[in-house]
Backbone as a printed PyTorch tensor [residue, N CA C, xyz], in Angstrom:
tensor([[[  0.8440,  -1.1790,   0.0000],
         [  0.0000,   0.0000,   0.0000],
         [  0.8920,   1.2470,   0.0000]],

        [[  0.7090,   2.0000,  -1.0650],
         [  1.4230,   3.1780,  -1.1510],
         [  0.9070,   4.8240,  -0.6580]],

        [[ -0.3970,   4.3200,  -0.6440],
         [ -1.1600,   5.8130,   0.0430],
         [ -2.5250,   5.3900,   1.1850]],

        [[ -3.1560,   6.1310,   1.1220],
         [ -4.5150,   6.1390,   1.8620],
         [ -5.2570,   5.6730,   1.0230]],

        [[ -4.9290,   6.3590,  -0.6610],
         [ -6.3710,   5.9980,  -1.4970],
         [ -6.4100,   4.4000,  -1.7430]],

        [[ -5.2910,   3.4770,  -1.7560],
         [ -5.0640,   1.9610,  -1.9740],
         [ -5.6320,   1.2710,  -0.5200]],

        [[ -6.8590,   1.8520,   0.3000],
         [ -7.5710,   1.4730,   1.2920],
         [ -8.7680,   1.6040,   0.8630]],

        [[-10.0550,   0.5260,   1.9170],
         [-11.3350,   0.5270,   1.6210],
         [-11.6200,   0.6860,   2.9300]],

        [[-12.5530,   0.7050,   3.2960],
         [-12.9950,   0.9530,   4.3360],
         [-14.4470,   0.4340,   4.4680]],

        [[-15.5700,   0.7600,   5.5700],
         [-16.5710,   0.1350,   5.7650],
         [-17.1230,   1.5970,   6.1130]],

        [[-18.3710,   1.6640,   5.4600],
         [-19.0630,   2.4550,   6.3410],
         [-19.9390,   2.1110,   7.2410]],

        [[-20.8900,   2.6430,   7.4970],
         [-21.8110,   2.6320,   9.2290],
         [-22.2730,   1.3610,   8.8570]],

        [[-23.1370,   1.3900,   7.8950],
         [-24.1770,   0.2900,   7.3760],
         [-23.2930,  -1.0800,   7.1130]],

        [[-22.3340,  -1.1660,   6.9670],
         [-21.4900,  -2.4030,   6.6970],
         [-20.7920,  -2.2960,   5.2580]],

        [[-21.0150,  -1.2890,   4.4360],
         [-20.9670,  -1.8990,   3.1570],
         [-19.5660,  -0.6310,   3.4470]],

        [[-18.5390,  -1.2370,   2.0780],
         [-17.2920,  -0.8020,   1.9630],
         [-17.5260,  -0.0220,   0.6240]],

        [[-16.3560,   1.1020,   1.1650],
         [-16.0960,   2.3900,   0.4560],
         [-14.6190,   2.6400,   0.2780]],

        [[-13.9040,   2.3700,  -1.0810],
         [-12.7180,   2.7090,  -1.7700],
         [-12.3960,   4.0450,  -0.9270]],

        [[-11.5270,   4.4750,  -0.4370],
         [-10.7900,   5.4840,   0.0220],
         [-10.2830,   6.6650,  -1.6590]],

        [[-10.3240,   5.6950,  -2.6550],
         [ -9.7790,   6.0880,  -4.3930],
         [-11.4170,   7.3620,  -4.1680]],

        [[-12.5050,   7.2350,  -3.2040],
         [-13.7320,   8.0400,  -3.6180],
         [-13.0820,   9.7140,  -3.1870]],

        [[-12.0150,  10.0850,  -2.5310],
         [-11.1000,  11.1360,  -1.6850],
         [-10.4880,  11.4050,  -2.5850]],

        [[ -9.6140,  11.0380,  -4.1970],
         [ -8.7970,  11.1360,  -4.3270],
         [ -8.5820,  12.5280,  -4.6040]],

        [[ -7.3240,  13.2160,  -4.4460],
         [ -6.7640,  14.4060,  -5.0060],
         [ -7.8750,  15.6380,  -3.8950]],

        [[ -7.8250,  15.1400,  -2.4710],
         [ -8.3520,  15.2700,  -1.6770],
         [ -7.3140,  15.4990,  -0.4410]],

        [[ -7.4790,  16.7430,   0.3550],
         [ -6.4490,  16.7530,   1.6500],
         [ -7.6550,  16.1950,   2.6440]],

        [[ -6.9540,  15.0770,   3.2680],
         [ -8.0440,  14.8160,   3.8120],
         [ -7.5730,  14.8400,   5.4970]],

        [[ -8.1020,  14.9370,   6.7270],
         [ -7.9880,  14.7430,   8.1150],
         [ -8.6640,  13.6970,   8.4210]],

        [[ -7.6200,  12.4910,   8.6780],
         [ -8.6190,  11.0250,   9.3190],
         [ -8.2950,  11.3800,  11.0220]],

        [[ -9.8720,  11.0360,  11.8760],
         [ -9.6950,  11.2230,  13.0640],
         [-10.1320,  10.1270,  13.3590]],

        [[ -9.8930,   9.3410,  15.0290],
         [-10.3440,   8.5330,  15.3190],
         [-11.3710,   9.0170,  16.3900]],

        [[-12.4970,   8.9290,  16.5630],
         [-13.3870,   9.4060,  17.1110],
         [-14.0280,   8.6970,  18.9570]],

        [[-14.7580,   9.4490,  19.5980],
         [-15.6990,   8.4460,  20.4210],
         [-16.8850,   9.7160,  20.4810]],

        [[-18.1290,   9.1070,  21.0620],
         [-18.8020,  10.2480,  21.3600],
         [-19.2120,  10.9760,  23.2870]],

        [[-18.3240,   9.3150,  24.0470],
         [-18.9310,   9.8820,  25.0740],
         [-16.9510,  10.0730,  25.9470]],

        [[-16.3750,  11.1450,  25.2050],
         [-14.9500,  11.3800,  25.5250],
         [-14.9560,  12.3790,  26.4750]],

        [[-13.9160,  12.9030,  26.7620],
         [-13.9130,  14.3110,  27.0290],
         [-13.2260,  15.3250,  26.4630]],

        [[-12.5980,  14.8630,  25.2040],
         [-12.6590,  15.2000,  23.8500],
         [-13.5210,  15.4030,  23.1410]],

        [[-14.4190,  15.0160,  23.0050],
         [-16.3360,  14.6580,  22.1390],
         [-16.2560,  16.0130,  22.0860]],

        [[-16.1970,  17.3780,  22.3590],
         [-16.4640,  18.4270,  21.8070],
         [-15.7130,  18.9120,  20.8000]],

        [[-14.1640,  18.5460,  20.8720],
         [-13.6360,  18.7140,  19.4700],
         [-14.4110,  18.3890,  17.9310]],

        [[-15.4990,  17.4480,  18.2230],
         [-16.3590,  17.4550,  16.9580],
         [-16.9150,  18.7930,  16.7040]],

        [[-17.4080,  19.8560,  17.3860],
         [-17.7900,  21.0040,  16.6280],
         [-16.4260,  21.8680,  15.9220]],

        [[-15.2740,  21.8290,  16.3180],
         [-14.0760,  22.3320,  15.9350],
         [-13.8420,  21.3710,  14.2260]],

        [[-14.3460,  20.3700,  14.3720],
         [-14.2310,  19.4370,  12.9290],
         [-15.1310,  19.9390,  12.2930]],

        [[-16.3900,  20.1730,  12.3730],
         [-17.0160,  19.8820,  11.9050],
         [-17.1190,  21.5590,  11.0770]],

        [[-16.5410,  22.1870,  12.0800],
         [-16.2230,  24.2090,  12.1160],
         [-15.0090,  24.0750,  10.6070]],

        [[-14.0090,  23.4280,  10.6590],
         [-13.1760,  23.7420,   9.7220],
         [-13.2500,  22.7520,   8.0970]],

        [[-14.1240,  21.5300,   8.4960],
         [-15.2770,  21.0240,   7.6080],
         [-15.3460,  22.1890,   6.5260]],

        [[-17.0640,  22.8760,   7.5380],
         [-17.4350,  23.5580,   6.7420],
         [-16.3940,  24.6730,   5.6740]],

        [[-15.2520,  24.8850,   6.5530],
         [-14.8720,  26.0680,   6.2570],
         [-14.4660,  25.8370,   4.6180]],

        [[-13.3280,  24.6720,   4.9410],
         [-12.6540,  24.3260,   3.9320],
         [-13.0260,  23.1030,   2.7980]],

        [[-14.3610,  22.3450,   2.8620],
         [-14.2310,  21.5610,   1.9060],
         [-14.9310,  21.6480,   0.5560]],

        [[-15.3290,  23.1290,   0.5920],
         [-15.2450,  23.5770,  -1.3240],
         [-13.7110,  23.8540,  -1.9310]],

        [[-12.5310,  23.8920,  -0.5590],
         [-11.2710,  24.3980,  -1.5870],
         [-10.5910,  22.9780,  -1.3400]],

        [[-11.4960,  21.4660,  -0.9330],
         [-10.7270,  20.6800,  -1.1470],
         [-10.1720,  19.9290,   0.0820]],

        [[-10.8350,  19.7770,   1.2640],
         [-10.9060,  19.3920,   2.4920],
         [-11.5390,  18.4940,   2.6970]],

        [[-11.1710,  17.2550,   2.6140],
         [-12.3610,  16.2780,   3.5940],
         [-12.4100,  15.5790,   4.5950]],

        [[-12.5160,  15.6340,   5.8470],
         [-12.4950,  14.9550,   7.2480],
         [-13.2950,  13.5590,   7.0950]],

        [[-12.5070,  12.4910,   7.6950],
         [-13.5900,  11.2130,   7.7540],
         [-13.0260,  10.7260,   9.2500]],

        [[-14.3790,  10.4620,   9.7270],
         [-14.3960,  10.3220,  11.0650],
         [-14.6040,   8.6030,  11.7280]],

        [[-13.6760,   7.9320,  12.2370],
         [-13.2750,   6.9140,  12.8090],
         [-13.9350,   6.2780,  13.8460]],

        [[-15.1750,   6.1890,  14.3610],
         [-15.4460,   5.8170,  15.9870],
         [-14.5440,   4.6420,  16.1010]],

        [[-14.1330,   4.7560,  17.7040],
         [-13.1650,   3.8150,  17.7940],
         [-13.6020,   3.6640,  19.6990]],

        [[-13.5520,   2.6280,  20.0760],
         [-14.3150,   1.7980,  21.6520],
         [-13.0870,   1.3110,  22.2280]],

        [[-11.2850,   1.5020,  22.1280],
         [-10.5500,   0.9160,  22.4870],
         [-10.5540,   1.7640,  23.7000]],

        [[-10.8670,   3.0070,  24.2100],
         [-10.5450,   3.7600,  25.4750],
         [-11.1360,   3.7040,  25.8010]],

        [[-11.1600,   2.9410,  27.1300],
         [-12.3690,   2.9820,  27.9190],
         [-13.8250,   3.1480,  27.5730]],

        [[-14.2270,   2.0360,  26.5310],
         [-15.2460,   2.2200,  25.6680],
         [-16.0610,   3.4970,  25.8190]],

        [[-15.4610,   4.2450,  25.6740],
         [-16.5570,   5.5350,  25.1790],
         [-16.6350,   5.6440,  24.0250]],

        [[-17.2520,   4.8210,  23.3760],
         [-18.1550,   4.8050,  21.9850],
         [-19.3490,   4.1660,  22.2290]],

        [[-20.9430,   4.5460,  21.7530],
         [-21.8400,   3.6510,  21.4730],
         [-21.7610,   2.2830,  21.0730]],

        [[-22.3050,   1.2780,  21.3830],
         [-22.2540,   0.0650,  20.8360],
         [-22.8350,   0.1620,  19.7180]],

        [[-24.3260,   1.0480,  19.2810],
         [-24.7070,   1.1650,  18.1630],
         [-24.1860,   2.0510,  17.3140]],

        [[-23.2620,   1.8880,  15.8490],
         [-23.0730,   2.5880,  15.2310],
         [-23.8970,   3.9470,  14.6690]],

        [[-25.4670,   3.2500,  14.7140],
         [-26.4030,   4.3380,  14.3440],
         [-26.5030,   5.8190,  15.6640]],

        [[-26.5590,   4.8350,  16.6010],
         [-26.5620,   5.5820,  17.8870],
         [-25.2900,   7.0340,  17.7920]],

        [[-23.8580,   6.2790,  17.3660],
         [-22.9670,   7.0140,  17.1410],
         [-23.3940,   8.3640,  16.0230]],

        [[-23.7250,   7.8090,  15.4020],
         [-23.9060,   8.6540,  14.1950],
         [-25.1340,   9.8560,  14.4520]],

        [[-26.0860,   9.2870,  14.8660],
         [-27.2320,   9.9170,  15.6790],
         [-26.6150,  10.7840,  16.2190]],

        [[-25.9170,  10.6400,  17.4670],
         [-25.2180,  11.9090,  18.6930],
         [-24.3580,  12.7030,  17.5610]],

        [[-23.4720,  12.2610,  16.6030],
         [-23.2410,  13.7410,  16.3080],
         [-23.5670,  14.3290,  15.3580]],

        [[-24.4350,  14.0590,  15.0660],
         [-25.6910,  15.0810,  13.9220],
         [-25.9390,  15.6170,  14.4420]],

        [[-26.9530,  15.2710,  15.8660],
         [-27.5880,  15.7950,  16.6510],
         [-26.8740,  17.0880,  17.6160]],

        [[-25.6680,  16.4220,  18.3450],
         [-25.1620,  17.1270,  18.9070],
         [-24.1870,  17.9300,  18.3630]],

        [[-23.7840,  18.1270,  17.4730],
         [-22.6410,  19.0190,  17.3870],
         [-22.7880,  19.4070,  15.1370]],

        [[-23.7840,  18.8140,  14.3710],
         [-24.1270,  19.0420,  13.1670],
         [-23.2490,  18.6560,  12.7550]],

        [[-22.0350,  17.1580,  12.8630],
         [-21.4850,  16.4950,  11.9650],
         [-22.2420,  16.0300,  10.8290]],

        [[-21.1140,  16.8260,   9.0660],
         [-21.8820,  16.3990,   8.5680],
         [-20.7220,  15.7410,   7.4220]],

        [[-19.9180,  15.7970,   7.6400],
         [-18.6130,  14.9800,   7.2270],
         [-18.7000,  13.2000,   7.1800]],

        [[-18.1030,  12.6770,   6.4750],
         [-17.8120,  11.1830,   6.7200],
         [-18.0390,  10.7690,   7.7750]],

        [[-18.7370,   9.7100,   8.2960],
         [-17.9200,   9.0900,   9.6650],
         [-18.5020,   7.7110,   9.2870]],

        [[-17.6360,   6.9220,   9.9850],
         [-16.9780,   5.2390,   9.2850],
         [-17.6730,   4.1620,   9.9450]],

        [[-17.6230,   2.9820,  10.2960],
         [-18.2110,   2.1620,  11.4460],
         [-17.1370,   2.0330,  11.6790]],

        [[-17.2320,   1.6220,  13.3750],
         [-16.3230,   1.3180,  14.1610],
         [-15.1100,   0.7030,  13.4800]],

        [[-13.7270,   0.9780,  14.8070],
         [-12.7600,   0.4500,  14.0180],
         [-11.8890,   0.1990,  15.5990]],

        [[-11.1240,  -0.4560,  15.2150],
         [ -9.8450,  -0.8040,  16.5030],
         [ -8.3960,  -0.0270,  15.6050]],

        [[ -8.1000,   0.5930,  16.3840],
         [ -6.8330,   1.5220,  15.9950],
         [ -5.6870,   0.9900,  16.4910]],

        [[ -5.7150,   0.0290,  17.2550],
         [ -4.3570,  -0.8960,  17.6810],
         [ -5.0470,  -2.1020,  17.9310]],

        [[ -3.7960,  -3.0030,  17.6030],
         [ -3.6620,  -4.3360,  18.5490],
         [ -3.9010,  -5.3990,  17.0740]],

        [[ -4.3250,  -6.6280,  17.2890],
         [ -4.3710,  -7.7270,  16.5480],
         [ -5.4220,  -7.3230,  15.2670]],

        [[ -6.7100,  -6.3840,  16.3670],
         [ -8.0720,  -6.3460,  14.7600],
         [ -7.7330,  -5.0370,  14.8010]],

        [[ -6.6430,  -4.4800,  14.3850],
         [ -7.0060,  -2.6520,  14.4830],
         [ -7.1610,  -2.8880,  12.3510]],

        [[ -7.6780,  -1.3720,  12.1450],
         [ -8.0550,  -1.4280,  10.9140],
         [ -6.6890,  -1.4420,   9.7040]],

        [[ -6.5030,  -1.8770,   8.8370],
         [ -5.1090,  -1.6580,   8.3580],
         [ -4.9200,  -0.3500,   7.8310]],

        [[ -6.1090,   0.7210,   7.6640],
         [ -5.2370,   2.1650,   7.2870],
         [ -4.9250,   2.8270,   8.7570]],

        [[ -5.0870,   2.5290,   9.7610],
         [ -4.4260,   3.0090,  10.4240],
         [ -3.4050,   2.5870,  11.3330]],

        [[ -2.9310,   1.3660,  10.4990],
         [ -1.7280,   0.4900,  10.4850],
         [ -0.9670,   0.9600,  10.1140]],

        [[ -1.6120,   1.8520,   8.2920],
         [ -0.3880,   2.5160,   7.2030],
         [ -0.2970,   3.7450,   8.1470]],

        [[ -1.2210,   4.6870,   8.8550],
         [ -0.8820,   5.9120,   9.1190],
         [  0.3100,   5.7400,  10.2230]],

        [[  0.0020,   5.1620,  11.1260],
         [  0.6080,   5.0060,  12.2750],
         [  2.2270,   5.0920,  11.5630]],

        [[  2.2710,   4.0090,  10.7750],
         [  3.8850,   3.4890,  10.5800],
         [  4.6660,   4.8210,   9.9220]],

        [[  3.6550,   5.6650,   9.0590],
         [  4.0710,   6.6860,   8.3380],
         [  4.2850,   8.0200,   9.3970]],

        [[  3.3450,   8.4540,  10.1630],
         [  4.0470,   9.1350,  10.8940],
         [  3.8030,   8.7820,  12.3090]],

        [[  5.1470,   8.1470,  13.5940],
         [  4.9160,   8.2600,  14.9680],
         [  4.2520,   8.9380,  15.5820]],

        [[  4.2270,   8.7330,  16.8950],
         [  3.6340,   9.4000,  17.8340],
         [  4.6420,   9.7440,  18.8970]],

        [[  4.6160,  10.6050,  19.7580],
         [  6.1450,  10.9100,  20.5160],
         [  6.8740,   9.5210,  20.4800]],

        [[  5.8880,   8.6990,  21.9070],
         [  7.0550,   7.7670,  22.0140],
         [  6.6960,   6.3440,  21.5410]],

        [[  5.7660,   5.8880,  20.4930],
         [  5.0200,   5.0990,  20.0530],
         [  4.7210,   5.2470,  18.7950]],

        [[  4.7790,   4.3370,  18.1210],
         [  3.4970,   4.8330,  16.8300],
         [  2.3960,   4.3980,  17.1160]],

        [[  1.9980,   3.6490,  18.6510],
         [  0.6590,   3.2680,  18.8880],
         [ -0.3940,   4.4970,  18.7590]],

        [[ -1.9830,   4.7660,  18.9230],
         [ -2.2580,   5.8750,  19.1650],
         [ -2.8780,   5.7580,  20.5150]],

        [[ -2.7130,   6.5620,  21.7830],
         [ -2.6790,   6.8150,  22.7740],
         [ -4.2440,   6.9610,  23.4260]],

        [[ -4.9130,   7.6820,  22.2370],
         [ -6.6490,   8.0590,  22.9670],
         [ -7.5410,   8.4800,  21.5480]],

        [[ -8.3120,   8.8790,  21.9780],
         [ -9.2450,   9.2830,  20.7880],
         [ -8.7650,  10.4460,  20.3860]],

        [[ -9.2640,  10.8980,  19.0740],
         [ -8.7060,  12.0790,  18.7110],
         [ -7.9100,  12.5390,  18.0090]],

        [[ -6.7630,  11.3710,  18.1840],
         [ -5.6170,  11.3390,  17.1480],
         [ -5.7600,  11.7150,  15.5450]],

        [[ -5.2040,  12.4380,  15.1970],
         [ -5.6020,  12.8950,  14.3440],
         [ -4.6180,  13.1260,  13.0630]],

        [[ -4.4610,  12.7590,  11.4400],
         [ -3.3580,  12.2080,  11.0510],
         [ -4.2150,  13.0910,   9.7390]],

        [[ -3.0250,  14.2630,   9.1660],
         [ -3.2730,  15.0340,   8.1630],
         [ -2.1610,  14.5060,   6.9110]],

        [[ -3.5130,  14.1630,   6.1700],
         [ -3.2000,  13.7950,   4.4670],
         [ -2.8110,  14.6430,   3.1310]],

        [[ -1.6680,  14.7410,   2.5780],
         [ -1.7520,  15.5290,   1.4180],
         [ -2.7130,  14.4900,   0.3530]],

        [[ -3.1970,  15.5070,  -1.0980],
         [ -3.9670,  15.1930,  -1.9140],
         [ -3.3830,  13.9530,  -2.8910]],

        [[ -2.1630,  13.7500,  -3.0130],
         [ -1.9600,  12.2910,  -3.1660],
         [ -1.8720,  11.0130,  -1.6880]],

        [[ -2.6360,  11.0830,  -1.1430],
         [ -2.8630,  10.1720,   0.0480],
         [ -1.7650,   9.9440,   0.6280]],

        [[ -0.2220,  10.6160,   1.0030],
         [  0.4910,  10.7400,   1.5560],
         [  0.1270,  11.4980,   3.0040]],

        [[  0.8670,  10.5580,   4.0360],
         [  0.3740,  11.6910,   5.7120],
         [  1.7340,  11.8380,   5.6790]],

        [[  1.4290,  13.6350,   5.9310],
         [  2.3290,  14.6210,   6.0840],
         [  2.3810,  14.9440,   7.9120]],

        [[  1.0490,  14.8270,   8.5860],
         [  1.5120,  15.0410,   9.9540],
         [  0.6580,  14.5530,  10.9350]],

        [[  1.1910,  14.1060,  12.0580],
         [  0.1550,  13.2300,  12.8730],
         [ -0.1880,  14.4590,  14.4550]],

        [[ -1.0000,  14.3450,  14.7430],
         [ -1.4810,  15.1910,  16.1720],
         [ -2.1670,  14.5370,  17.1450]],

        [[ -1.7050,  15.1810,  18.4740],
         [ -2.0740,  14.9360,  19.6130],
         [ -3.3120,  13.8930,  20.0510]],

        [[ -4.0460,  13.6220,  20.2500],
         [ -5.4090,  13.8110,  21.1890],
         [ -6.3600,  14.9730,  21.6280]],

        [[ -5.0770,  15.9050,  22.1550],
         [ -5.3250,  17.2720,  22.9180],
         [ -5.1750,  18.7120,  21.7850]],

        [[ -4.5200,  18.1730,  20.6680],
         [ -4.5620,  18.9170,  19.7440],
         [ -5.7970,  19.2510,  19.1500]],

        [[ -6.5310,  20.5960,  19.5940],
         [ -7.7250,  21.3790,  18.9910],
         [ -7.8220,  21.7440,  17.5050]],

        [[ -9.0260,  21.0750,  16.7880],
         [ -8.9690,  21.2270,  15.7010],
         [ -8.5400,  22.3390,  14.7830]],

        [[ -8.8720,  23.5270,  15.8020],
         [ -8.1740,  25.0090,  15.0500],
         [ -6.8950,  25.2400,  15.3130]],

        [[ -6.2120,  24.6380,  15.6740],
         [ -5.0010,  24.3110,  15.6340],
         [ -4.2440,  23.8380,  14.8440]],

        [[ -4.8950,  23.4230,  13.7050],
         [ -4.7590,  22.8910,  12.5940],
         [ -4.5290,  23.1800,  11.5340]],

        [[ -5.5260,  24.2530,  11.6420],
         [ -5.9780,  25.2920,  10.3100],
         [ -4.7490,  25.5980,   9.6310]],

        [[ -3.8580,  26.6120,   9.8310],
         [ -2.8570,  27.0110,   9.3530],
         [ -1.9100,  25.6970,   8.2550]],

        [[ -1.6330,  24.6010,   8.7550],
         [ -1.4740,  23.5850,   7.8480],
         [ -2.6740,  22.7540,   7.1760]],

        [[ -3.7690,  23.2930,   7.3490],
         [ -4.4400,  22.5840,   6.1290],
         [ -4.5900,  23.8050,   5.0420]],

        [[ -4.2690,  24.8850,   5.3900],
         [ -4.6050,  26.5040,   4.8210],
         [ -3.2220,  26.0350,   3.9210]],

        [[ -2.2500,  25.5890,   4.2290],
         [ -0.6910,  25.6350,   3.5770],
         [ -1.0370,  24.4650,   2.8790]],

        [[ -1.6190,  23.3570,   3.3380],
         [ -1.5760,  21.8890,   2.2170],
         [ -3.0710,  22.1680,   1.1440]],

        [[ -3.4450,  22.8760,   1.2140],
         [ -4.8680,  23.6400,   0.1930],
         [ -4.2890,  24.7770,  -0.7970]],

        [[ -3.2000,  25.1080,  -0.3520],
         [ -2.2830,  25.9720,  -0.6670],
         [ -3.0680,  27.9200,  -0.8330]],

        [[ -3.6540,  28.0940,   0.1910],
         [ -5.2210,  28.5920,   0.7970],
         [ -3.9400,  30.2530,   1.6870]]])
């Protein structure tokens, strides 16, 4: 696998979606939960979403139950809370494991492509791994890293 776009993925409903549907796309993959204490960074996603994806921005959103399961068991449920709560209206994926034996394999490729301080494991929800438009990751972030915190390098990889 040479990029992001040579991944498929699953969406909510079960059925799989070519990552090739992004291409020539900067995209922000996050790994998500909804009952975090992070969970409000979804309006900050969902804020630079809007801002940027007519010049070419697309966020796809990860729920992931490895921390201290704060994720819904129901995917719909997931999806439900952040429509509801915060007007996600971006991608978001069915569940996924981000480490260990079943973690998903694109975030097998992200991980290996860029570390994490002292791991390439990812640490909590949130993690957050910015894509140039040939499906290359150019930079990986925090947990604690606020989505507008961001801006300025997706403003530079939009060339914005």
């Amino acid at each position: 696998m040479n990029s992001v776009y040579d991944f498929t993925v699953k969406k909510p409903s079960g059925d799989e979606i070519s990552l090739k549907n992004f291409n020539a796309k900067a995209l922000l993959i996050v790994n998500t939960a909804s009952k975090c204490g992070l969970t409000p960074q979804f309006k900050g996603l969902q804020e630079l979403y809007e801002k940027y994806k007519d010049q070419g921005l697309q966020i796809l959103g990860f729920p992931c139950d490895q921390f201290n399961n704060q994720e819904f068991d129901d995917i719909d449920e997931t999806t439900q809370f952040c429509q509801l709560n915060y007007g996600v209206s971006f991608p978001m994926f069915a569940k996924v494991d981000v480490n260990g034996d079943k973690e998903e394999p694109l975030f097998t490729f992200l991980k290996t492509k860029k570390k994490g301080l002292l791991t390439k494991n990812i640490k909590w929800n949130f993690t957050k791994f910015l894509v140039d438009e040939n499906g290359q990751v150019v930079e990986r972030y925090a947990p604690t890293t606020e989505p507008g915190n961001i801006e300025k390098d997706i403003q530079r990889l939009l060339n914005l």
